[in-house]
Biopython code that builds the backbone (N, CA, C, O; Angstrom):
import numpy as np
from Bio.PDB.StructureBuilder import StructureBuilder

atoms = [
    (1, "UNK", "N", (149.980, 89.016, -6.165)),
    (1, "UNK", "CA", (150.851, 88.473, -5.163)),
    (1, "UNK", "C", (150.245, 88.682, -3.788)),
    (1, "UNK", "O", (150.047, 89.839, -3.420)),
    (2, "UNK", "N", (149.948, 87.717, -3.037)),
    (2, "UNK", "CA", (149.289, 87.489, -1.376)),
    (2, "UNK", "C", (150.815, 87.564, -0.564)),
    (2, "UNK", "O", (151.578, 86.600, -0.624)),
    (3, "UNK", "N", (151.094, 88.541, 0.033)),
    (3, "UNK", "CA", (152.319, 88.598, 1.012)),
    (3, "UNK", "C", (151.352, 88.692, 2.179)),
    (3, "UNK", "O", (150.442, 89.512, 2.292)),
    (4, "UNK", "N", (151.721, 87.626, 3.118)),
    (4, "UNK", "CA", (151.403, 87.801, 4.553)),
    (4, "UNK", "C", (152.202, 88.646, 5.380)),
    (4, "UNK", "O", (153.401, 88.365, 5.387)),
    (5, "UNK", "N", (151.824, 89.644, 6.100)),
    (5, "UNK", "CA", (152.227, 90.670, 6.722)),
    (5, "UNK", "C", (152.320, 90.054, 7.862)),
    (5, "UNK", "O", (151.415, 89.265, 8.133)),
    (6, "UNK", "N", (153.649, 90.282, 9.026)),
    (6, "UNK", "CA", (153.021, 89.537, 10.785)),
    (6, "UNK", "C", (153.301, 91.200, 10.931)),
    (6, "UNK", "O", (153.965, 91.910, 10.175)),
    (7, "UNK", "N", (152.434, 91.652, 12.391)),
    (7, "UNK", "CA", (152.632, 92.559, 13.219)),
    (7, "UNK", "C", (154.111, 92.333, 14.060)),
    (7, "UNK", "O", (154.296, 91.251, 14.618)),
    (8, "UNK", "N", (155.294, 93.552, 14.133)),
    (8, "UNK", "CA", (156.368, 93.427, 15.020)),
    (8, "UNK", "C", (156.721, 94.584, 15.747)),
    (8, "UNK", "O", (156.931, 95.730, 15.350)),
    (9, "UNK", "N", (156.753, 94.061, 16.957)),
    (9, "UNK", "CA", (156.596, 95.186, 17.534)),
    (9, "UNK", "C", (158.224, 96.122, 17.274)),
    (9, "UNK", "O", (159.384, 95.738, 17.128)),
    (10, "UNK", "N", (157.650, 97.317, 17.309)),
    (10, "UNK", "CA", (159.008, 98.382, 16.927)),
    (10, "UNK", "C", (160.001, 98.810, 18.373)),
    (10, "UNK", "O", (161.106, 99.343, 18.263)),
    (11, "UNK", "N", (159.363, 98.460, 19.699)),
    (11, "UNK", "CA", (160.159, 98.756, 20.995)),
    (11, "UNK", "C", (161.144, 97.316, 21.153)),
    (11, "UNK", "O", (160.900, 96.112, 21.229)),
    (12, "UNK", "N", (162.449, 98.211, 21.156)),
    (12, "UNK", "CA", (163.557, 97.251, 20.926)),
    (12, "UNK", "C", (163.277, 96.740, 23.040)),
    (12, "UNK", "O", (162.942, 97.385, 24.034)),
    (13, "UNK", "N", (163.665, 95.275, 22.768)),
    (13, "UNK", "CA", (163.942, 94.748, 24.108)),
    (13, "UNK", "C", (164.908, 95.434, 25.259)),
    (13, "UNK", "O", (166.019, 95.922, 25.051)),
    (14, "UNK", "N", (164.403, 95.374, 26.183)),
    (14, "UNK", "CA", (165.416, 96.618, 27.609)),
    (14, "UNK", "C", (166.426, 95.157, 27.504)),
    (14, "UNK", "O", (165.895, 94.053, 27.628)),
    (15, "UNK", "N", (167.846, 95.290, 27.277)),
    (15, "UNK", "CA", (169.068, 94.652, 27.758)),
    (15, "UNK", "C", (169.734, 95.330, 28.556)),
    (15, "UNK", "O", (170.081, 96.511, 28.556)),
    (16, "UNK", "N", (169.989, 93.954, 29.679)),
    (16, "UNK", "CA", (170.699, 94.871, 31.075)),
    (16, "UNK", "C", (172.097, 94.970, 30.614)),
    (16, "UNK", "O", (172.742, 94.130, 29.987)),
    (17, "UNK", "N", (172.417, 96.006, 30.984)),
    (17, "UNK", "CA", (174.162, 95.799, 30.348)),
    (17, "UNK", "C", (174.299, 94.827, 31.568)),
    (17, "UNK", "O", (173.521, 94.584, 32.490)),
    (18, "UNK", "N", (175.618, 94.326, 31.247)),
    (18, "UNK", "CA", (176.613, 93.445, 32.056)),
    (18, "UNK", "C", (178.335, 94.275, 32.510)),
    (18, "UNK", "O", (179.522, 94.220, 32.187)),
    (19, "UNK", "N", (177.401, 95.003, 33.461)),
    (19, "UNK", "CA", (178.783, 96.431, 34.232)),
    (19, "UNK", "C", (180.060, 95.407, 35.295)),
    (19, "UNK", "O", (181.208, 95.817, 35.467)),
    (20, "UNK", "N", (179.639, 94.335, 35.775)),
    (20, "UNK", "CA", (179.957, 93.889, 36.941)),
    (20, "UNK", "C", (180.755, 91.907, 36.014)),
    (20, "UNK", "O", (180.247, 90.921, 35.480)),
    (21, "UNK", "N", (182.480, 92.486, 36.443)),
    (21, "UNK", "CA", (182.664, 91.151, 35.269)),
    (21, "UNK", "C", (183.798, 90.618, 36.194)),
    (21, "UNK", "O", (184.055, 91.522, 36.989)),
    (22, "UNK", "N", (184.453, 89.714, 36.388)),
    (22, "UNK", "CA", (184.332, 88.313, 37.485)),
    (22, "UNK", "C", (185.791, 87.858, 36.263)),
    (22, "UNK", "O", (185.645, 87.570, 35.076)),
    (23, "UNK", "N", (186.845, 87.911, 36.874)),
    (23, "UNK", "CA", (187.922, 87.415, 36.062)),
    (23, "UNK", "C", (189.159, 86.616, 37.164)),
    (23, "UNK", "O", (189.977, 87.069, 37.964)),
    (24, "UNK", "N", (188.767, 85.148, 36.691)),
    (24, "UNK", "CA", (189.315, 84.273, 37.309)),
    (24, "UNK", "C", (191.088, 83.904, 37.297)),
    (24, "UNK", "O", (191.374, 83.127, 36.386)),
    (25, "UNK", "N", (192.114, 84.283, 38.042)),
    (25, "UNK", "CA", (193.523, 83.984, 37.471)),
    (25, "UNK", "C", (193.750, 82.791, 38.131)),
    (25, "UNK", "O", (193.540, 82.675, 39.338)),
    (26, "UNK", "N", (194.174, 81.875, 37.415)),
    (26, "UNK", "CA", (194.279, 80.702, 37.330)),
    (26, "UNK", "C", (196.073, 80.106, 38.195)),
    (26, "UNK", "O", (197.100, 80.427, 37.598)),
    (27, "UNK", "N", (196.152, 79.554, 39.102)),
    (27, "UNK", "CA", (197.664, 79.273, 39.650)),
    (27, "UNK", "C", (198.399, 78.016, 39.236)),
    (27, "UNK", "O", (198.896, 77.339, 40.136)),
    (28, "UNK", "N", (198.527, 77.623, 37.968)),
    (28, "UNK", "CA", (198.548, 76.596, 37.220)),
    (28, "UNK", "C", (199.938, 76.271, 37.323)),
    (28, "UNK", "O", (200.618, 77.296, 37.366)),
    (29, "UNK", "N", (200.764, 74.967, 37.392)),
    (29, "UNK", "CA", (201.802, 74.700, 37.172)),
    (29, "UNK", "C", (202.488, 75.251, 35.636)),
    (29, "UNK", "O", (203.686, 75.532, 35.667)),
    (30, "UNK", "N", (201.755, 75.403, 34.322)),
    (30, "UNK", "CA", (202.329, 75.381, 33.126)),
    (30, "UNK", "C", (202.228, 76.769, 33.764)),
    (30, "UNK", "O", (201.639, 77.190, 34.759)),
    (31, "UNK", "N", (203.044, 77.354, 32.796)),
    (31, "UNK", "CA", (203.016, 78.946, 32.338)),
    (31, "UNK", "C", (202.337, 79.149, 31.645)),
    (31, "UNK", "O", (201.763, 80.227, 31.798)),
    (32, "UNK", "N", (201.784, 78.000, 30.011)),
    (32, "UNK", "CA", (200.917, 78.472, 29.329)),
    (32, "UNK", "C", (199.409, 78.588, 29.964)),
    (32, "UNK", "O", (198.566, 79.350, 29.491)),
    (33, "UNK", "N", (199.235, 77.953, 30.806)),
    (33, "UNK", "CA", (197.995, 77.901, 31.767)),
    (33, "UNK", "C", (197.553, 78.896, 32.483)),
    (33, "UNK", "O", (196.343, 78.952, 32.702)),
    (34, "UNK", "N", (198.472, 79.950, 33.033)),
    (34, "UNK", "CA", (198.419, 80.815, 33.903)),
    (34, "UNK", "C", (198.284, 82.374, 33.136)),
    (34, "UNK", "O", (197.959, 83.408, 33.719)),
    (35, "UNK", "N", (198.583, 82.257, 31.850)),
    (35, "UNK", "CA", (198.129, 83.262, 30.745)),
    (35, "UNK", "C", (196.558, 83.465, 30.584)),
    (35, "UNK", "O", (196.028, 84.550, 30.345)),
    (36, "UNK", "N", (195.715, 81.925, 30.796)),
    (36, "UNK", "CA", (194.315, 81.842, 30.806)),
    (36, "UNK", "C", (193.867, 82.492, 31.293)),
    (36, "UNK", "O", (194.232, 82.354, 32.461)),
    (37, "UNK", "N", (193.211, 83.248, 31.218)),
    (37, "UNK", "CA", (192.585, 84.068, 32.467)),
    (37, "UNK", "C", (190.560, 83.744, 32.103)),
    (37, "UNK", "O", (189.922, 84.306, 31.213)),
    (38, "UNK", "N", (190.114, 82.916, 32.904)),
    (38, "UNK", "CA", (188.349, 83.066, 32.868)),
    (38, "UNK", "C", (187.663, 84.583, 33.285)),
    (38, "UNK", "O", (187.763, 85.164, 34.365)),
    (39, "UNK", "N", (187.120, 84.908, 32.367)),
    (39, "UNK", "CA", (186.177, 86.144, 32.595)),
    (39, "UNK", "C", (184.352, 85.769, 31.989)),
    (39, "UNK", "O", (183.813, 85.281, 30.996)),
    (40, "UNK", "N", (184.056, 86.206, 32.965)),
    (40, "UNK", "CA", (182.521, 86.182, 33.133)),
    (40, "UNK", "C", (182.042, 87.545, 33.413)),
    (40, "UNK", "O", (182.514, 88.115, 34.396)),
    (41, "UNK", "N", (181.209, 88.117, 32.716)),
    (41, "UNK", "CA", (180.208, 89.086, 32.838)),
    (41, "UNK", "C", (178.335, 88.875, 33.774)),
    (41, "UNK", "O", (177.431, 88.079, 33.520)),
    (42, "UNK", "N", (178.423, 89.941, 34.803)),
    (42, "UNK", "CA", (176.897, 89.680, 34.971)),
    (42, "UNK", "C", (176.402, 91.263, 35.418)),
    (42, "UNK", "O", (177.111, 92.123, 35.941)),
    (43, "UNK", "N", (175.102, 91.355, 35.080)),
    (43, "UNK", "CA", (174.140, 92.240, 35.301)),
    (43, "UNK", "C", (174.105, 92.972, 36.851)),
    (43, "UNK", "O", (174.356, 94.167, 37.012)),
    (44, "UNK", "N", (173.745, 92.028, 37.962)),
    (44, "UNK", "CA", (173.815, 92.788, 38.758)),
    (44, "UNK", "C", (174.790, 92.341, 39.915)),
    (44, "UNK", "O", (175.329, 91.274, 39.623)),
    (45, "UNK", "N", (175.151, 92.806, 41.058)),
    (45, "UNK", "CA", (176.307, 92.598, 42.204)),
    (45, "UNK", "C", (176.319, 91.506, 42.979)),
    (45, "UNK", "O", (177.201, 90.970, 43.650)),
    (46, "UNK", "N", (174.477, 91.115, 42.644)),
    (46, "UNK", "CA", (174.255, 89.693, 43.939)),
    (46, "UNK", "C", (174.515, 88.680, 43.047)),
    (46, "UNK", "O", (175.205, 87.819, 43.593)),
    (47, "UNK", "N", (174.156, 88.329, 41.486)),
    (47, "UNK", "CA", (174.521, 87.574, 41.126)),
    (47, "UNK", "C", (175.951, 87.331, 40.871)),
    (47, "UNK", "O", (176.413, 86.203, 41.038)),
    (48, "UNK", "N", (176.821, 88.501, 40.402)),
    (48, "UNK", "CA", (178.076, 87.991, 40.477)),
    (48, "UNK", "C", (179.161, 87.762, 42.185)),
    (48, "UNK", "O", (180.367, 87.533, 42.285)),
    (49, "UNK", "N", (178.404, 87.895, 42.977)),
    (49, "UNK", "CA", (179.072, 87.746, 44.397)),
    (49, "UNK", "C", (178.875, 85.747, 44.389)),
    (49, "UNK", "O", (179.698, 84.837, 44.487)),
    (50, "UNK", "N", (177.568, 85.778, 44.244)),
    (50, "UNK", "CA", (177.203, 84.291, 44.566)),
    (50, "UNK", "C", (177.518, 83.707, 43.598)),
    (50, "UNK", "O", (177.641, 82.543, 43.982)),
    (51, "UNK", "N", (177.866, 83.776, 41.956)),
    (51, "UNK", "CA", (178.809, 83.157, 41.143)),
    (51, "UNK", "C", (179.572, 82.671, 41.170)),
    (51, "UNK", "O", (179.732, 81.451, 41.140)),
    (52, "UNK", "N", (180.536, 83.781, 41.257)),
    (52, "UNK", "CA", (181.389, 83.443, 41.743)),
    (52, "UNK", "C", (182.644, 82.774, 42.786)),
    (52, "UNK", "O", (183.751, 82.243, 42.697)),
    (53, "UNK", "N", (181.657, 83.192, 43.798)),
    (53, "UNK", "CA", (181.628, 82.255, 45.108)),
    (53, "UNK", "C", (181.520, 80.861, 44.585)),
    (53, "UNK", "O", (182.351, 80.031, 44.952)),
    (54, "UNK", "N", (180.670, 80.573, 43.850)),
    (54, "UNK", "CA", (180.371, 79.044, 43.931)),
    (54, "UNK", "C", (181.246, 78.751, 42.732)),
    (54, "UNK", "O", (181.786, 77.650, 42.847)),
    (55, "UNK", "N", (181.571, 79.429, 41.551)),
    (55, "UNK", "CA", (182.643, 79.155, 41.009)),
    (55, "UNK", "C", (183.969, 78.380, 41.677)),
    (55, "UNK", "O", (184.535, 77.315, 41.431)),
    (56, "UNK", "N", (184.165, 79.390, 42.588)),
    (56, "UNK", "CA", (185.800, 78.623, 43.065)),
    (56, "UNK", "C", (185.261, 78.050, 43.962)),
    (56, "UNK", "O", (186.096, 77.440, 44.629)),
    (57, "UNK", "N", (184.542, 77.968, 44.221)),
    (57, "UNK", "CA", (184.404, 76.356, 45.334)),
    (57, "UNK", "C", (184.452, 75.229, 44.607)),
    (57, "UNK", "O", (185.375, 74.459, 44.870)),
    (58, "UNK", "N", (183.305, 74.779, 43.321)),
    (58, "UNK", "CA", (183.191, 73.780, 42.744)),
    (58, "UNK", "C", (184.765, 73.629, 41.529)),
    (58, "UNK", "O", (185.348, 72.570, 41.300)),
    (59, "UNK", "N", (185.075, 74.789, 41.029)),
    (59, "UNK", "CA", (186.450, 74.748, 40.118)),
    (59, "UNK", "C", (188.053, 75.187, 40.322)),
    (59, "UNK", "O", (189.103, 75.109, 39.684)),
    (60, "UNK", "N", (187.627, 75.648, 41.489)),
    (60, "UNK", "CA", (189.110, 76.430, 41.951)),
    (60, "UNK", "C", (189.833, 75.481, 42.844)),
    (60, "UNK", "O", (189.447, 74.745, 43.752)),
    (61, "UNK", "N", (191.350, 75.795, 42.154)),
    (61, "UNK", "CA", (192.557, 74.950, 42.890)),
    (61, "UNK", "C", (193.258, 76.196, 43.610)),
    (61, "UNK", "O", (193.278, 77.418, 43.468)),
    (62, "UNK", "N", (193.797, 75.279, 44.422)),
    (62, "UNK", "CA", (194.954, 75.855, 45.593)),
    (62, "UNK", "C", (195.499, 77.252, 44.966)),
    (62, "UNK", "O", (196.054, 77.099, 43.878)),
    (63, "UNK", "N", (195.456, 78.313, 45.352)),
    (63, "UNK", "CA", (196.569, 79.634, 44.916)),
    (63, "UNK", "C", (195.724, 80.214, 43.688)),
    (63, "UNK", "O", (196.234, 81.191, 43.141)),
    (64, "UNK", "N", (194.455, 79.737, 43.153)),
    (64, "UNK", "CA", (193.635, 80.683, 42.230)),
    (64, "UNK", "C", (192.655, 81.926, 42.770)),
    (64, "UNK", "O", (191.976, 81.731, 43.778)),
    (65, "UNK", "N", (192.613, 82.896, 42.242)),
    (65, "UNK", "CA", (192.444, 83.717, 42.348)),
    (65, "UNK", "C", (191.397, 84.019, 41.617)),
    (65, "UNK", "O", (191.282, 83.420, 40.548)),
    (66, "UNK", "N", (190.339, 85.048, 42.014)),
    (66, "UNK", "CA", (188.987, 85.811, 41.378)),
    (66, "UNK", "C", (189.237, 86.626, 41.935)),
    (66, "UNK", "O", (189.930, 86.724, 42.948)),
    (67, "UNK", "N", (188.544, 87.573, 41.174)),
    (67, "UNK", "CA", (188.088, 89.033, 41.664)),
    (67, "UNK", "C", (187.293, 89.849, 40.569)),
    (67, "UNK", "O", (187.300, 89.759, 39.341)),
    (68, "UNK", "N", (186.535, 90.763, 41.526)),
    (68, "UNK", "CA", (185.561, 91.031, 40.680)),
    (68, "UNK", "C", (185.554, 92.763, 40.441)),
    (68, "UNK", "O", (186.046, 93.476, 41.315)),
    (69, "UNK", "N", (185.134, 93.189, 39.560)),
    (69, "UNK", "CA", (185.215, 94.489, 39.315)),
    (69, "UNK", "C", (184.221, 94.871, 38.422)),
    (69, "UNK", "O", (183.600, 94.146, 37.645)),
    (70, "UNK", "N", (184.089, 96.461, 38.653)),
    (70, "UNK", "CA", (182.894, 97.324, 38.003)),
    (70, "UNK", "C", (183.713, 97.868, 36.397)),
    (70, "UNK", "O", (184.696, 98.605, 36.473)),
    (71, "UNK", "N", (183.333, 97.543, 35.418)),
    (71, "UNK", "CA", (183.379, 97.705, 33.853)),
    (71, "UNK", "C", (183.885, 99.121, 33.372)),
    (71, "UNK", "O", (184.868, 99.535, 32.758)),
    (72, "UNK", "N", (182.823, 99.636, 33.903)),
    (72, "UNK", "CA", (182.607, 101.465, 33.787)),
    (72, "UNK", "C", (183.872, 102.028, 34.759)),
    (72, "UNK", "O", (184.913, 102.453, 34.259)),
    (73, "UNK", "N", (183.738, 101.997, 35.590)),
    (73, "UNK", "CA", (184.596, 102.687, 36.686)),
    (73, "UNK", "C", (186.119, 102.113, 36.521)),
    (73, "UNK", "O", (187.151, 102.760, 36.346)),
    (74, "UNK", "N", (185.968, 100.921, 36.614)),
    (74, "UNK", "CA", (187.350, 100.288, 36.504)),
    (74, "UNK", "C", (188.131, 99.700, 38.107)),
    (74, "UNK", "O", (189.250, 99.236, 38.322)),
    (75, "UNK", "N", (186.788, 100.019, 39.161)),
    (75, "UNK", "CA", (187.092, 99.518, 40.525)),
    (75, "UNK", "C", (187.253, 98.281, 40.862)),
    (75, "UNK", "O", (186.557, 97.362, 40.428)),
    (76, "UNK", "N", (188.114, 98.170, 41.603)),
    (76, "UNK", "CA", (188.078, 96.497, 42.180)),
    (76, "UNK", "C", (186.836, 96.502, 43.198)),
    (76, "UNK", "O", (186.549, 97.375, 44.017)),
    (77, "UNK", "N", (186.218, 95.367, 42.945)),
    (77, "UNK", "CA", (184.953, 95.192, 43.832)),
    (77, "UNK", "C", (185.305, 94.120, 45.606)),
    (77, "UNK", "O", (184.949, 94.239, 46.778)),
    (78, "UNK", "N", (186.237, 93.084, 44.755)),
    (78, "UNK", "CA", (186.736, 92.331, 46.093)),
    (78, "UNK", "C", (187.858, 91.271, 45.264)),
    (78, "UNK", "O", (188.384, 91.406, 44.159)),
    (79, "UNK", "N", (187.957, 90.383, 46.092)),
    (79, "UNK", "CA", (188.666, 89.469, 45.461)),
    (79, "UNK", "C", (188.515, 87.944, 46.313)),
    (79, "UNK", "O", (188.123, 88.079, 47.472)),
    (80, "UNK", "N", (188.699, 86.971, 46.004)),
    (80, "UNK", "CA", (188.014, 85.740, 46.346)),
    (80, "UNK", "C", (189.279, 84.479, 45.945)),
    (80, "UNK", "O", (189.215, 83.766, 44.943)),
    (81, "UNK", "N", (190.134, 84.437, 46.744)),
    (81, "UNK", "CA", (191.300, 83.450, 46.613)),
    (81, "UNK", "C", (191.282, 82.281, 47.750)),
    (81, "UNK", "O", (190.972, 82.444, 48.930)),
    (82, "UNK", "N", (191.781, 80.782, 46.978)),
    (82, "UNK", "CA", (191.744, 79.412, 47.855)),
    (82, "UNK", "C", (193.130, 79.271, 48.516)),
    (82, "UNK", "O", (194.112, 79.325, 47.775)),
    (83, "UNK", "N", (193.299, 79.099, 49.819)),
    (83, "UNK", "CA", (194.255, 78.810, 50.569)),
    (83, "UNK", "C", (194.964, 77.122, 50.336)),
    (83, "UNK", "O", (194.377, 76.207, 49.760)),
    (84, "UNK", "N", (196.091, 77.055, 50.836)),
    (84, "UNK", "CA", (196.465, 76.117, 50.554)),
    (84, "UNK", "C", (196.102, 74.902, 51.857)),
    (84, "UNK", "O", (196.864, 73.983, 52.158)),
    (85, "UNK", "N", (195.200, 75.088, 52.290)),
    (85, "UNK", "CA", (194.171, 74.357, 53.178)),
    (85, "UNK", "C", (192.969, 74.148, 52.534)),
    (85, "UNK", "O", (192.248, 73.360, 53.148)),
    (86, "UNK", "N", (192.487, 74.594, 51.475)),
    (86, "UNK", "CA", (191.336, 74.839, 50.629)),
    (86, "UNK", "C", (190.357, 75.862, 51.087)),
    (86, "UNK", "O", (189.305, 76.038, 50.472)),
    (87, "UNK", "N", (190.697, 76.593, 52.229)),
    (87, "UNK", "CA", (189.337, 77.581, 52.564)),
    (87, "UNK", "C", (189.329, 78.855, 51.378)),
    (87, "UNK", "O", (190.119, 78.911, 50.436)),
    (88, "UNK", "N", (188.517, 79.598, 51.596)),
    (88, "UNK", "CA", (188.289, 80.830, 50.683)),
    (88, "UNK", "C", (188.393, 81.520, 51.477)),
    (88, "UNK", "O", (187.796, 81.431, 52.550)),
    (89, "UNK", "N", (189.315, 82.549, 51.109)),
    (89, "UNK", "CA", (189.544, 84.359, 52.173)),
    (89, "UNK", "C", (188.920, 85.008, 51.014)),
    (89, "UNK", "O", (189.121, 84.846, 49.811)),
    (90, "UNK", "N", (188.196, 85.703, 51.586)),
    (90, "UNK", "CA", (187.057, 86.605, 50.340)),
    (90, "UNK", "C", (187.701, 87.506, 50.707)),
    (90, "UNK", "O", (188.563, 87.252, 51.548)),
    (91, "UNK", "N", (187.572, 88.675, 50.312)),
    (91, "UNK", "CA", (187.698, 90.205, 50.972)),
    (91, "UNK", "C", (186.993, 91.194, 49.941)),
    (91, "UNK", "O", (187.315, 91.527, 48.800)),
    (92, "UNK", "N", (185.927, 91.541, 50.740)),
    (92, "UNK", "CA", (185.175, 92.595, 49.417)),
    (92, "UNK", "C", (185.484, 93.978, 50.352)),
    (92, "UNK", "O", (185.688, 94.103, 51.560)),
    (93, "UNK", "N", (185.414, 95.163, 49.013)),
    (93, "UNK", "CA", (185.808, 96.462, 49.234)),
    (93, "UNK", "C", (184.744, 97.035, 50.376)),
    (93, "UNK", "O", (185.131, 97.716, 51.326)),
    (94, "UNK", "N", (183.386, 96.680, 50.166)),
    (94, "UNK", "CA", (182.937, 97.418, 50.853)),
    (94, "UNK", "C", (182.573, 97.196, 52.702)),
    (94, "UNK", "O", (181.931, 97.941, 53.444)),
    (95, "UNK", "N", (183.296, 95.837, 53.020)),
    (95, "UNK", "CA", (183.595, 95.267, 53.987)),
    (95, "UNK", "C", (184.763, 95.915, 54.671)),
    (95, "UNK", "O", (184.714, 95.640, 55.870)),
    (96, "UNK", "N", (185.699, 96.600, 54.401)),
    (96, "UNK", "CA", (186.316, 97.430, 55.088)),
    (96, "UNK", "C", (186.264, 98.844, 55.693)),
    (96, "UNK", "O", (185.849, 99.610, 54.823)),
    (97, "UNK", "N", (186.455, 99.317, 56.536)),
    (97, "UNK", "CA", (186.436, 100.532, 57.287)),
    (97, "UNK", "C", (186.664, 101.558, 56.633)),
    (97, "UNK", "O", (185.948, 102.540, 56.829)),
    (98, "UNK", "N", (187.849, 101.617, 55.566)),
    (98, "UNK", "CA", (188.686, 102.698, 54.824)),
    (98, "UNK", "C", (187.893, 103.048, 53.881)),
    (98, "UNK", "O", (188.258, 104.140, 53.447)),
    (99, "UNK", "N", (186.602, 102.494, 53.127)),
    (99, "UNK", "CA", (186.012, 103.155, 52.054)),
    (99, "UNK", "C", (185.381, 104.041, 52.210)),
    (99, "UNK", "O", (184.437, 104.007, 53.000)),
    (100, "UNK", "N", (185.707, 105.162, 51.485)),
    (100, "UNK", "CA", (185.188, 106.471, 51.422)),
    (100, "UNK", "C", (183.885, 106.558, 50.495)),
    (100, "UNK", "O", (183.311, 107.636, 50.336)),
]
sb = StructureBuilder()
sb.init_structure("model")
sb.init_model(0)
sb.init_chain("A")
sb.init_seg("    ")
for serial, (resi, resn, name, xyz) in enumerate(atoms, 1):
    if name == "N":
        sb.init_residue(resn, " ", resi, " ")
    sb.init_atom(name, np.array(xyz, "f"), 0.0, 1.0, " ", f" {name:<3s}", serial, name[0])
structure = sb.get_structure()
């Protein structure tokens, strides 16, 4: 019996965890709609700031809500809601005076 052997390598791949997760509440007329909640996971802080950002610009209606938070810790990171003018009031944690 000829079994071809391949070489594999034994060092498992570095996976970034995904600490930093982005959960969208939705301001939907149904009630069953507003149960939805979108959650997205990402690796590091710049990608989920600018994600999300562009998330509710291109998908977000009037009175929806994001916000983003750390996995591990369980902190709110900021939060990112559309006015009923359509602008975005961001407010991230570390933009305020009070954080210790």
């Amino acid at each position: 019996m000829n079994a071809r052997l391949k070489l594999v390598s034994n060092q498992a791949l570095a996976v970034k965890e995904r600490n930093f997760v982005g959960v969208a509440h939705r301001a939907a007329q149904q009630t069953s709609d507003r149960k939805r909640n979108l959650t997205r996971r990402y690796a590091t802080l710049d990608n989920a700031v600018v994600r999300l950002t562009e998330f509710m610009v291109r998908n977000g209606y009037v009175g929806d809500v994001c916000e983003l938070y750390h996995h591990i810790t369980g902190r709110q990171l900021g939060t990112i809601k559309i006015t009923a003018k359509g602008h975005l009031k961001i407010n991230w944690e570390w933009e305020n005076n009070n954080v210790q």
